[in-house]
N, CA and C of each residue as an Amber inpcrd file, in Angstrom:
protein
   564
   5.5220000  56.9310000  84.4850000   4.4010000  56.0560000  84.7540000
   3.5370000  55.8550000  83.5010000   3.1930000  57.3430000  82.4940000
   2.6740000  56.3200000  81.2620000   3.5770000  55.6800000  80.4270000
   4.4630000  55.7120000  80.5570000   5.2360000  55.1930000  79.9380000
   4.8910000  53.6230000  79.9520000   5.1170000  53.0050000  81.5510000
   4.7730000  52.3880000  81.9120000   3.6480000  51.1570000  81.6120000
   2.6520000  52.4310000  81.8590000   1.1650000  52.0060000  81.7100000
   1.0940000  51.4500000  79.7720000   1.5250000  52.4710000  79.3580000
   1.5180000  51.8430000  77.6850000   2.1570000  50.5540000  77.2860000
   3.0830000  50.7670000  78.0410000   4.0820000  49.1090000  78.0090000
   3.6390000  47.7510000  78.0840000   2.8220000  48.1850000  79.2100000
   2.0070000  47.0860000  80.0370000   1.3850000  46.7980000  78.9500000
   0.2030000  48.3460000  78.4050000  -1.3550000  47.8730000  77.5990000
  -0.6950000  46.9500000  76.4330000   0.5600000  47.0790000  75.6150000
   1.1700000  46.4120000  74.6340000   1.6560000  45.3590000  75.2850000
   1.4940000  44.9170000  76.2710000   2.0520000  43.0420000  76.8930000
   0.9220000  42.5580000  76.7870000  -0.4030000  42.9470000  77.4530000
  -1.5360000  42.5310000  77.5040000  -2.0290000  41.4090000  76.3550000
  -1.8190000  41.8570000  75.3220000  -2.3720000  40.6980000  73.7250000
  -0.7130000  39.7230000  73.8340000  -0.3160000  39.5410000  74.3590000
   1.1590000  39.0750000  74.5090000   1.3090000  38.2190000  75.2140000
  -0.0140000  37.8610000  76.1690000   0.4260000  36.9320000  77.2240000
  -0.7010000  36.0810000  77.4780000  -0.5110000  35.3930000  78.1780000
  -2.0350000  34.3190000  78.1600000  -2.6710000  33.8860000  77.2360000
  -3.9110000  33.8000000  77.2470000  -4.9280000  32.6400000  76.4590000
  -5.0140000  33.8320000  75.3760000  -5.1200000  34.7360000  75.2920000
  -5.2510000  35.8060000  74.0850000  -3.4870000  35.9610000  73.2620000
  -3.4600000  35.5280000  73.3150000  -1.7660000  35.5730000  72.8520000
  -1.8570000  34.9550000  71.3370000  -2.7610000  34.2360000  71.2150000
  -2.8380000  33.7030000  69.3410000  -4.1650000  33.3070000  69.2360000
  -4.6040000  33.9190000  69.5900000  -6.0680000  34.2420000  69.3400000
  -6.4940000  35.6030000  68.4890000  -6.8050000  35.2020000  66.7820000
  -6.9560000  36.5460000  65.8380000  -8.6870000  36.2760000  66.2080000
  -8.2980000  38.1140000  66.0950000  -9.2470000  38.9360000  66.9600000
  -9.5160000  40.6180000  65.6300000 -10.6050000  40.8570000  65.6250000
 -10.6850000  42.1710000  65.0150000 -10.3980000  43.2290000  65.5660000
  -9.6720000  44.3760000  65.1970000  -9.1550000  45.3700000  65.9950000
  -8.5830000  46.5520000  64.9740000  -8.8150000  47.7200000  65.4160000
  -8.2030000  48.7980000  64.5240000  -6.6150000  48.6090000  64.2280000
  -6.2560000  48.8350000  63.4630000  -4.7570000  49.0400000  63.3570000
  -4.4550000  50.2550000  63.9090000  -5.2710000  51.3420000  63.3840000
  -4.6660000  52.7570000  64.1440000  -4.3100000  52.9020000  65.4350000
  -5.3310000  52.0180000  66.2530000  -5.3070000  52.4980000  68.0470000
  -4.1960000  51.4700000  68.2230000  -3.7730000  50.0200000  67.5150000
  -2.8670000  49.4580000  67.7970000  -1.4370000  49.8460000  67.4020000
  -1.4710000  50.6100000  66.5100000   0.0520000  51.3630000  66.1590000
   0.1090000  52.9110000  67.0120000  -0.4650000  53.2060000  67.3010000
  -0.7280000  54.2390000  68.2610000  -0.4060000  54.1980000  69.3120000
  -0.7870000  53.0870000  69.8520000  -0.4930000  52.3660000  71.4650000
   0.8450000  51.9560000  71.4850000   1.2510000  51.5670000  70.2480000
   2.7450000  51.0500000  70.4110000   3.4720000  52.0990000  70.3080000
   3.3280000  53.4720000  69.0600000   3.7810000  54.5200000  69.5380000
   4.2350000  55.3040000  70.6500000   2.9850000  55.1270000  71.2810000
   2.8300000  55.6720000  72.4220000   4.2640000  55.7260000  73.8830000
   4.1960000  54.0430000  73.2510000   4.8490000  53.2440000  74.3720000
   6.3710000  53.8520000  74.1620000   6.4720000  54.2760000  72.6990000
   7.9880000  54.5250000  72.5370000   8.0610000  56.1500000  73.1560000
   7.2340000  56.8740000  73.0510000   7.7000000  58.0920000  73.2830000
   8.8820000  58.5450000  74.2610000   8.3030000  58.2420000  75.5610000
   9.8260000  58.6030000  76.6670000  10.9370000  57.9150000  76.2890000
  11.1930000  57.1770000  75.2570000  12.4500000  56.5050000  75.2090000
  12.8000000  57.6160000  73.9360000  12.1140000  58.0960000  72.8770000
  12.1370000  58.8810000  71.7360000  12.5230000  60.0160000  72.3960000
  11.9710000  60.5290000  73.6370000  12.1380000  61.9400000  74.2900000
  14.3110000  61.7990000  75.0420000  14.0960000  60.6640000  75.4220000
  15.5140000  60.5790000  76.1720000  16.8400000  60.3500000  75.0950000
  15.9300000  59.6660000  73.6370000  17.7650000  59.8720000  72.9210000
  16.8700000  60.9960000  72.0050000  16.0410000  61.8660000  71.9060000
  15.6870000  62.9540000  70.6250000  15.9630000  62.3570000  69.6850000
  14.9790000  61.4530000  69.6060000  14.5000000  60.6210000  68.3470000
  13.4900000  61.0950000  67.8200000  12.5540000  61.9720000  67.0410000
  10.9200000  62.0400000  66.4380000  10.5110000  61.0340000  66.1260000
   9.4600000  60.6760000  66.6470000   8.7630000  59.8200000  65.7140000
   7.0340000  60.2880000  65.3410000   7.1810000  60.4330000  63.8970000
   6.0000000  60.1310000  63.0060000   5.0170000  59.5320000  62.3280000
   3.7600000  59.2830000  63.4200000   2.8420000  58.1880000  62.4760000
   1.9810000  59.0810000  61.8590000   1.6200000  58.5410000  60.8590000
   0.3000000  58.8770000  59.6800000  -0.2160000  57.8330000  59.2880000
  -1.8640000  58.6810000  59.2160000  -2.4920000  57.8280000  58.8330000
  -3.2890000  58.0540000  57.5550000  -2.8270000  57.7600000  56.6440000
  -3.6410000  58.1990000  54.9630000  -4.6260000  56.7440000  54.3520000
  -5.4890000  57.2880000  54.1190000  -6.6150000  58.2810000  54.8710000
  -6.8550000  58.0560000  56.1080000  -7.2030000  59.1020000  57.0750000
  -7.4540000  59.3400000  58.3660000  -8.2030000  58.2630000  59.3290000
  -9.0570000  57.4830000  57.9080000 -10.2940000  56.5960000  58.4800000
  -9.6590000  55.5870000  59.3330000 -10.2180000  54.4460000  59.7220000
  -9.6530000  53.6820000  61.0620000  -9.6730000  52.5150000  60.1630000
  -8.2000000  51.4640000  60.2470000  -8.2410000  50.1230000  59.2680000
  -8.8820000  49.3490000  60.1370000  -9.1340000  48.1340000  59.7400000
  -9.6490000  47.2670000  60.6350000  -8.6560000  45.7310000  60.1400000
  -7.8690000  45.1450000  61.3540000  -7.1900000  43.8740000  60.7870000
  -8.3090000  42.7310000  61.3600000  -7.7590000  41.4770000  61.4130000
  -8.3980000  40.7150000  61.7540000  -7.3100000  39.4780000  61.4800000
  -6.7870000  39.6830000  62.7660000  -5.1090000  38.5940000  63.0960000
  -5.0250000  38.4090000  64.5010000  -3.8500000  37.7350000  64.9750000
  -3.5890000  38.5530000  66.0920000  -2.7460000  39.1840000  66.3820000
  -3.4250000  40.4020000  67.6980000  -2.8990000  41.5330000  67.3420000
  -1.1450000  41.2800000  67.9450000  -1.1370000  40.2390000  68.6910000
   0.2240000  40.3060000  69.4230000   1.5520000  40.0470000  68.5680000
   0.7830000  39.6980000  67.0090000   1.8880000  39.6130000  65.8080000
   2.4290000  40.5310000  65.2730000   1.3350000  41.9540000  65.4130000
   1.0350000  42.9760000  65.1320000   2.2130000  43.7400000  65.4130000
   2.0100000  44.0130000  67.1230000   2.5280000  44.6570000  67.9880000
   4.4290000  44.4190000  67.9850000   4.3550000  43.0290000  68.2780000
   5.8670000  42.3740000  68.0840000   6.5110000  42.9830000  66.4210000
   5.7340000  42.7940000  65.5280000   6.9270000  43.3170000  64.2180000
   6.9720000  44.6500000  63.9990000   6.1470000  45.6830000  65.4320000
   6.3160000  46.7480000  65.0080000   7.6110000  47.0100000  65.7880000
   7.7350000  46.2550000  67.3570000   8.3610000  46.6990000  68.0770000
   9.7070000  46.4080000  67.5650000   9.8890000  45.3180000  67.4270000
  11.1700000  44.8800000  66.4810000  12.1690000  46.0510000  65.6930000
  10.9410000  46.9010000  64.9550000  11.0850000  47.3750000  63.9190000
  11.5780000  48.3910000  64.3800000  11.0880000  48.9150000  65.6490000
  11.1430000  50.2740000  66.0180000  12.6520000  50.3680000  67.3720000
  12.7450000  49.0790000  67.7110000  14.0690000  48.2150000  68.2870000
  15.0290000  49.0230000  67.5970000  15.2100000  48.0280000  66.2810000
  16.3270000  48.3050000  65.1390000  16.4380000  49.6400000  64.9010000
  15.1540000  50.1680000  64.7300000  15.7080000  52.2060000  64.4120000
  16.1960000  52.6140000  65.5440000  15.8690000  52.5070000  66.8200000
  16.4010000  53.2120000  67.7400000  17.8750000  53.1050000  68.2920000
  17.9390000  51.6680000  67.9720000  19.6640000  51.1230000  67.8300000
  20.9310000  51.9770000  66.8870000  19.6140000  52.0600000  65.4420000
  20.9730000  52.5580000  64.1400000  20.7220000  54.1810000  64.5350000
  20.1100000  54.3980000  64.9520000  19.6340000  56.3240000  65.0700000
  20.7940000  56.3400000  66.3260000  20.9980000  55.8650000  67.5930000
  21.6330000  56.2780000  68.4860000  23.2230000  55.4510000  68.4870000
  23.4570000  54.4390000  67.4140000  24.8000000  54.0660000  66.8240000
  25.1010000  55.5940000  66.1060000  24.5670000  55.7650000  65.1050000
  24.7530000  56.7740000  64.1540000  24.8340000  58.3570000  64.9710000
  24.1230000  58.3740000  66.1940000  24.6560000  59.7910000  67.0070000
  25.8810000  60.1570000  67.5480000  26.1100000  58.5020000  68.1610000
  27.1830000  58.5710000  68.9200000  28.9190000  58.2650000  67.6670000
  28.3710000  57.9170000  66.3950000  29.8590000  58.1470000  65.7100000
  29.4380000  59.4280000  64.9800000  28.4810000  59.9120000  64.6800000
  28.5390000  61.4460000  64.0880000  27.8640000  62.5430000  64.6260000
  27.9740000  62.5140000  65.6580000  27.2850000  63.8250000  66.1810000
  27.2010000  64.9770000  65.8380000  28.2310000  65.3440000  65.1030000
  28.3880000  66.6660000  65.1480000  27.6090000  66.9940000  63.4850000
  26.7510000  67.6570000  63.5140000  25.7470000  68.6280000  62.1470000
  25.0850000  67.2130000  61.6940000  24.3970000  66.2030000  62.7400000
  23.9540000  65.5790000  61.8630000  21.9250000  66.4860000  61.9510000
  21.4360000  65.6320000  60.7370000  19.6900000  66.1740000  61.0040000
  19.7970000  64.7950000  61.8950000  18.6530000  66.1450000  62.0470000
  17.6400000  65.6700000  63.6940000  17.3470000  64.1900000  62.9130000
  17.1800000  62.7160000  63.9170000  16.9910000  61.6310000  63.8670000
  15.5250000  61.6950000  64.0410000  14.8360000  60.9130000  63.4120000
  13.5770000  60.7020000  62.7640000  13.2990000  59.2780000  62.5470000
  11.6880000  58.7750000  63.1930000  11.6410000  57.4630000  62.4620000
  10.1520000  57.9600000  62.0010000   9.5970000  57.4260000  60.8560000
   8.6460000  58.0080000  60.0400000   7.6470000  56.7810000  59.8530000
   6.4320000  56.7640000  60.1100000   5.4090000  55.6300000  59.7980000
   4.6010000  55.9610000  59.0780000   4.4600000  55.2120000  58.3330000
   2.9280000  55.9780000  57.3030000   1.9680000  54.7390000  57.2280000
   1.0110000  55.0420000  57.2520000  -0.2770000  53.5810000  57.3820000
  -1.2140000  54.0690000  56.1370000  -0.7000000  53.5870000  55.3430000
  -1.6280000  53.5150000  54.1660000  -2.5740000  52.0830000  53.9690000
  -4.1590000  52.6610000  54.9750000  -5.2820000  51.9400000  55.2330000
  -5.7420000  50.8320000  54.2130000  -6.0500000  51.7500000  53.5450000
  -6.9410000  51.1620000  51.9350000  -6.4990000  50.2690000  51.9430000
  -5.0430000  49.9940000  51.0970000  -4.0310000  48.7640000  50.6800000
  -3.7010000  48.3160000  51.8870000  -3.3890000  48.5410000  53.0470000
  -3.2530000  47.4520000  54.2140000  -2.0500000  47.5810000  54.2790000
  -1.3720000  48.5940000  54.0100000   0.2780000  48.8280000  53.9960000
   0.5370000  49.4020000  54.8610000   1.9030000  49.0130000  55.6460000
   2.5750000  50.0220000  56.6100000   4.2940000  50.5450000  56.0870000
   4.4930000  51.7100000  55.8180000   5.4860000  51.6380000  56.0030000
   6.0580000  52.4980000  57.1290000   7.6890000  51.9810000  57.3810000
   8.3390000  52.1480000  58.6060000   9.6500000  52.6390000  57.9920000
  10.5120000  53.6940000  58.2190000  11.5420000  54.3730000  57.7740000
  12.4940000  54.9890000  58.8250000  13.6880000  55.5060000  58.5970000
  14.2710000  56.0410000  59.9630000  15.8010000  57.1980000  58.8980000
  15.9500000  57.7530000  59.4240000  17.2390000  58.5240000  59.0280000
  18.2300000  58.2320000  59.4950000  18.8070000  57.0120000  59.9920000
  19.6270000  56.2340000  60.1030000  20.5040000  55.9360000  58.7770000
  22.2060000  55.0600000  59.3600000  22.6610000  54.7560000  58.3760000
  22.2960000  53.4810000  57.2020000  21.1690000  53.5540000  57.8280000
  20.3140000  52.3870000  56.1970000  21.1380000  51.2280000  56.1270000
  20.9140000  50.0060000  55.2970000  21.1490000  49.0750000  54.8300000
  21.6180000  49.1000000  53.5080000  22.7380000  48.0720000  53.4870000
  23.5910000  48.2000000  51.9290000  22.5980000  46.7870000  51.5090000
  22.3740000  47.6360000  50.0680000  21.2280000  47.1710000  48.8850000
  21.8600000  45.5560000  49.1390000  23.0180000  45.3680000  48.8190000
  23.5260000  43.7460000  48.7440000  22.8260000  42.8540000  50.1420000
  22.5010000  43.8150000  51.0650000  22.3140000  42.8980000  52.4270000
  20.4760000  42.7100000  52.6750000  19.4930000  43.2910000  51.2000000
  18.3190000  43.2000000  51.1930000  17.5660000  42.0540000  51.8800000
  18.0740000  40.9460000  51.6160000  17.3870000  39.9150000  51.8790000
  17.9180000  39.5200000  52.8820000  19.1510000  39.2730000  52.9900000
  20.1960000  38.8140000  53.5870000  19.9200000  39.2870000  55.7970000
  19.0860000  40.3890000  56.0910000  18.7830000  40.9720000  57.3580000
  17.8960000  40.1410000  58.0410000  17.2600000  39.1610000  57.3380000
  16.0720000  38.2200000  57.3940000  16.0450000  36.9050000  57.5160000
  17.0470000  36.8540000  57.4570000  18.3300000  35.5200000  57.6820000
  18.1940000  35.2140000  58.9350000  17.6040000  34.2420000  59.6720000
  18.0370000  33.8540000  61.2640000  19.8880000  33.9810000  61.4690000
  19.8280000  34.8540000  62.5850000  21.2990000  35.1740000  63.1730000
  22.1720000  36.1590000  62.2180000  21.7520000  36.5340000  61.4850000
  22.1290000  37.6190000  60.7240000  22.3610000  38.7860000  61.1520000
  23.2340000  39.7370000  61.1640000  23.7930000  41.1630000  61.9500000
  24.5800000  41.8570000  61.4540000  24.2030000  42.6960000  61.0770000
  25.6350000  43.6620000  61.1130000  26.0400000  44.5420000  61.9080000
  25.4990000  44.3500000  63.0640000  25.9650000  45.1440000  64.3020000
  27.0490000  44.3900000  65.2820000  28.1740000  44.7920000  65.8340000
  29.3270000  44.5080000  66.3480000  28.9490000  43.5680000  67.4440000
  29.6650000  42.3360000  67.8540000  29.5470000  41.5510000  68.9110000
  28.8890000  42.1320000  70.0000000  27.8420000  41.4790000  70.4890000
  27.2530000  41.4100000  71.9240000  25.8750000  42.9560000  71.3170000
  25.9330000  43.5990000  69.9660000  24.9080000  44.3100000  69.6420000
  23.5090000  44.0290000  69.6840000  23.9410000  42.3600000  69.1560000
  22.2470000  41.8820000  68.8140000  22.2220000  40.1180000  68.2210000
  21.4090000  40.0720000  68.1410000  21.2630000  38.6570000  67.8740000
  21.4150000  37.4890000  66.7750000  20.4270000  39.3070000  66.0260000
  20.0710000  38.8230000  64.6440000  18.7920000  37.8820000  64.0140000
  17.5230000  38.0060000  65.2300000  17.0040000  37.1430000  65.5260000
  15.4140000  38.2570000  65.3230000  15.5220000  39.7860000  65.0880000
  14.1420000  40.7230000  64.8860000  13.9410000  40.7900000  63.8840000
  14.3060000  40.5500000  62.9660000  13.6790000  40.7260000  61.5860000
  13.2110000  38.9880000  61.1260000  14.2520000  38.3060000  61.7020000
  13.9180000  37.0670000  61.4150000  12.3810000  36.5580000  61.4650000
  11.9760000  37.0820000  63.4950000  11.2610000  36.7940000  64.1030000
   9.8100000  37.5740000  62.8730000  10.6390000  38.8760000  62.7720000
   9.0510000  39.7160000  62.2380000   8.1020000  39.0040000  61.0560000
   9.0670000  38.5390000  59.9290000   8.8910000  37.8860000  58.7080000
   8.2130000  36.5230000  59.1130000   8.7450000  35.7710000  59.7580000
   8.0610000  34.3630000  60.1270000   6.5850000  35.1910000  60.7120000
   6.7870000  35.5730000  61.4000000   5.2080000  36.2860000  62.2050000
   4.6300000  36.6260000  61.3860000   4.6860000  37.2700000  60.6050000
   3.8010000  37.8690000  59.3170000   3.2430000  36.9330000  58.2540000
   4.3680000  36.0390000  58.1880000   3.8920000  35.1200000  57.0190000
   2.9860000  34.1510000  57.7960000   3.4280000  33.4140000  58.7070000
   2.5920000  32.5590000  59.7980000   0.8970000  33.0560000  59.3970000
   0.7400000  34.8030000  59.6770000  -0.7930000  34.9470000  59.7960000
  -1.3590000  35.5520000  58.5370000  -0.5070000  35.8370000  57.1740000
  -0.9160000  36.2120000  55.7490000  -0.2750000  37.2810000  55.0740000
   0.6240000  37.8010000  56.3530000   1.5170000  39.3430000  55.8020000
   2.6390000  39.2310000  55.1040000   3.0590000  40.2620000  54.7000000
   4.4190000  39.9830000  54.4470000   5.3540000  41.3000000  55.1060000
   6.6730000  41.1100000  54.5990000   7.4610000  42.3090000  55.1670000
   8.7170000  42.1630000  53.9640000   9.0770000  43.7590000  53.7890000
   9.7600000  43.3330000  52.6990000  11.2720000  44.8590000  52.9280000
  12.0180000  45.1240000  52.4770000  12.7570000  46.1840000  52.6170000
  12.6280000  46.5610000  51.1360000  12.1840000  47.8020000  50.9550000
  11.8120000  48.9040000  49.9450000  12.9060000  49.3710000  48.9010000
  13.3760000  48.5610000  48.3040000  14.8280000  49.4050000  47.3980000
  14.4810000  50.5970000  46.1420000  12.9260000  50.8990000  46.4610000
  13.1380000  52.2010000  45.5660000  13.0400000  53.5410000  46.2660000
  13.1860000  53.2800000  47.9330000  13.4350000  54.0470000  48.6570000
  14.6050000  54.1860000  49.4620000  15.6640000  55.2990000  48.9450000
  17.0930000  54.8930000  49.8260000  17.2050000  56.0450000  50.3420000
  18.2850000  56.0720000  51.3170000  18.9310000  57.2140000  51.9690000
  19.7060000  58.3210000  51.2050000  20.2860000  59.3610000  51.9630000
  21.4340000  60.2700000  50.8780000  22.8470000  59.5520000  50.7840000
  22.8000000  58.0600000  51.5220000  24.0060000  57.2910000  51.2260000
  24.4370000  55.9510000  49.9270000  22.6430000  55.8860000  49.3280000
  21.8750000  55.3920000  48.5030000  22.0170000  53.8660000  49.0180000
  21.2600000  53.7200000  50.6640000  21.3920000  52.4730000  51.1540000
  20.1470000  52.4390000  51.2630000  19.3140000  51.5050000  51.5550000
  18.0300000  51.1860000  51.9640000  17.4340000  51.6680000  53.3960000
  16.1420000  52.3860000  53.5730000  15.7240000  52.5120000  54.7570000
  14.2130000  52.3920000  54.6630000  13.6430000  51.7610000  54.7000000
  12.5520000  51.6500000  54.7380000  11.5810000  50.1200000  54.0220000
  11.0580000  49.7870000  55.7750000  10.4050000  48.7000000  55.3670000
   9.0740000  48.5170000  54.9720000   8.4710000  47.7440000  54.6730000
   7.1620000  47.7230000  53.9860000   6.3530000  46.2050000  54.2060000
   5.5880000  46.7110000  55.2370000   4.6200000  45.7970000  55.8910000
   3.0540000  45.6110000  55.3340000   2.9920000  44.4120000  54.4830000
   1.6370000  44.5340000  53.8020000   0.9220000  43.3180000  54.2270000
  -0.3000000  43.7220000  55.2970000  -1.4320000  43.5770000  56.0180000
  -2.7880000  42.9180000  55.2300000  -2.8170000  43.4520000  54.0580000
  -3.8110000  43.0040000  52.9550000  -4.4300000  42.0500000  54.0040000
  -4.0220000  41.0180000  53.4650000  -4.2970000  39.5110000  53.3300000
  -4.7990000  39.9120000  55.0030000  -5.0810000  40.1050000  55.9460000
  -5.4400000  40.2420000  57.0490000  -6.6790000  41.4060000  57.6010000
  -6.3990000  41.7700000  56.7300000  -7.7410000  43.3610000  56.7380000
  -9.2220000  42.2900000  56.7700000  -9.7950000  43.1520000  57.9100000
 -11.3120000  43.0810000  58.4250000 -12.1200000  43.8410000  57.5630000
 -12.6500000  43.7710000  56.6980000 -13.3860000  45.1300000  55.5410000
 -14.6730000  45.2140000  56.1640000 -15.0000000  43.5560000  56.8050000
 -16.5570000  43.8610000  57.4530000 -16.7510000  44.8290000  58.3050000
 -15.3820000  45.6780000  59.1820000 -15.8690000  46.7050000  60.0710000
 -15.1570000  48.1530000  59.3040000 -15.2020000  48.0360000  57.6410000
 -14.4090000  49.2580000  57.5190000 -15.5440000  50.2900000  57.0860000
């Protein structure tokens, strides 16, 4: 049931007359809430997930938040896909699956990471591509990263995949969501 209930509170900016309507709002309680929402699904495949917040203080955006919410979920879609692809062909001695958030306030940065089998450096740009996939027929669309990038740019963000951060397979894992251009400073 909270499960539930969190699900819901993350449809709420999603639907109706508030649906593209930018609005001021913490980022923390809004990545939090979306957290939140993932947990029982994190608890049922033993996934961790890790948010931080450096520094502790509370950001303030000023977008809307339902753009917010959507490129996190996306984001957090795709890890839970490659984390439980990647269990079910290597199970055996792998580390514990992990998706890692860090919210670095100040600069308006998010990043998003996973211990998954990462992205090959050649396919950087290439994931962002409407209909783009490298997951096997009937996996996916190819249509969440697409969606995230248009959303971001639409309201001043960007989204980018991190190539000076790779895996122990030296593939890419980790994206990088920069908010700047959207930060509220009047309530920081």
């Amino acid at each position: 049931m909270v499960s539930l209930q969190k699900r819901l509170q993350n449809l709420d900016p999603q639907l109706g007359p508030k649906r593209n309507r930018k609005e001021s709002f913490s980022l923390n309680d809004c990545l939090s809430l979306v957290v939140d929402a993932y947990r029982a699904k994190a608890l049922r495949h033993d996934v961790s997930i890790d948010l931080v917040f450096k520094p502790r203080r509370q950001s303030a955006l000023k977008t809307v938040k339902a753009c917010v919410i959507q490129v996190v979920q996306n984001l957090l879609e795709n890890s839970f896909f490659w984390l439980t692809t990647k269990r079910r062909k290597f199970d055996t001695d792998q580390a514990d699956r992990a998706i890692d958030i860090v919210v670095l306030g100040r600069r308006g940065l998010l990043k998003i990471s996973d211990n998954g089998p990462g992205i090959a450096p050649e396919n950087k740009e290439r994931i962002f591509k409407e209909f783009y996939t490298t997951r096997k027929s009937g996996g996916g669309r190819g249509l969440g990263l697409y969606i995230a990038r248009e959303l971001l740019e639409l309201y001043g963000g960007t989204i980018e995949l991190s190539d000076e951060i790779v895996n122990e397979n030296g593939r890419l894992n980790t994206f990088i969501i920069d908010f700047s251009a959207m930060k509220d400073d009047s309530n920081e």
